[in-house]
N, C-alpha and C positions, 0 to 999 in steps of 0.2 A: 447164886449170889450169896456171899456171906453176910450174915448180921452188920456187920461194921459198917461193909459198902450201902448197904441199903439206910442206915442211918445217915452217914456223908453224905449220901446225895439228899435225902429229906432235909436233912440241914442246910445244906446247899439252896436248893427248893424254895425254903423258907427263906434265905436270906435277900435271894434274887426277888420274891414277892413283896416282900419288904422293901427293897429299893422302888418296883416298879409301886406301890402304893405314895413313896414318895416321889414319884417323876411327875403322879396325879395331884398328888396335895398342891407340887411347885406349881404346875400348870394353873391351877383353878384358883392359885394368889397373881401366878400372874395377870390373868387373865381380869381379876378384879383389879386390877390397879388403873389409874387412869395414865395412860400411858404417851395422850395425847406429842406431839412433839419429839419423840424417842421409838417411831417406830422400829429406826434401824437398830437399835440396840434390842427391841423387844421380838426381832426377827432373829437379831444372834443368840439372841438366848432360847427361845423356840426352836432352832435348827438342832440342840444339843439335848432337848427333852424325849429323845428317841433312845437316851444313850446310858443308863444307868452308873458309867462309871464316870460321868461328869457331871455327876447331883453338888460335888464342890462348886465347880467352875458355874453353873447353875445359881446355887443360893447366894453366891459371890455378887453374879450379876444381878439378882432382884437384889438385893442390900444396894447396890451402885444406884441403882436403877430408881429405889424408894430414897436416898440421898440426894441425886439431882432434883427431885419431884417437889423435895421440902426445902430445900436451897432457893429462896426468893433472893431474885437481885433486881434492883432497879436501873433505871437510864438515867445517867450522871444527867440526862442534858432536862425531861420531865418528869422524871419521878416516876413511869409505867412501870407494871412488871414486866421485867425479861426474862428469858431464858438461858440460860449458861450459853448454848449452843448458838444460841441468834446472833446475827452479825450489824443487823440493822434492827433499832427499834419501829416493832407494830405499829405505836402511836402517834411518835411524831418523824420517824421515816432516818433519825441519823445514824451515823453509823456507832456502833460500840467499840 
């Protein structure tokens, strides 16, 4: 094996370790978020932490993911907080 090759793939090496240390970092943000509410979204984004070459599509969806979380809306009809996703308020039962 010549010089060259043996460095390519070292480089190589290191860069795929580098990804897979960021698939850990993503996981353990997500993991801390309170997620409550979005689990389906916090499932699709876990289905794709297996996968190095969707760390994009990944930090895309935590960013979505930490936007709906701070996004407070309330119920035109009591003032409760809802959720983007809710179709009926918790509080007093009407529809949104």
């Amino acid at each position: 094996m010549r010089k060259n090759d043996l460095e390519s793939i070292r480089k190589m090496f290191n860069e795929f370790e580098k990804k897979i240390e960021t698939l850990k970092r993503l996981e353990k943000e997500l993991d801390s978020l309170d997620t409550e509410g979005f689990e389906y979204k916090v499932k699709a984004i876990k289905s794709k932490l297996k996968s190095p070459d969707k760390i994009p599509e990944i930090e895309k969806g935590i960013a979505e993911l930490k936007e709906k979380k701070l996004a407070k809306m309330n119920c035109p009809y009591c003032g409760a907080e809802v959720r983007e996703e809710d179709k009926f308020c918790g509080e007093c039962g009407k529809p949104l």
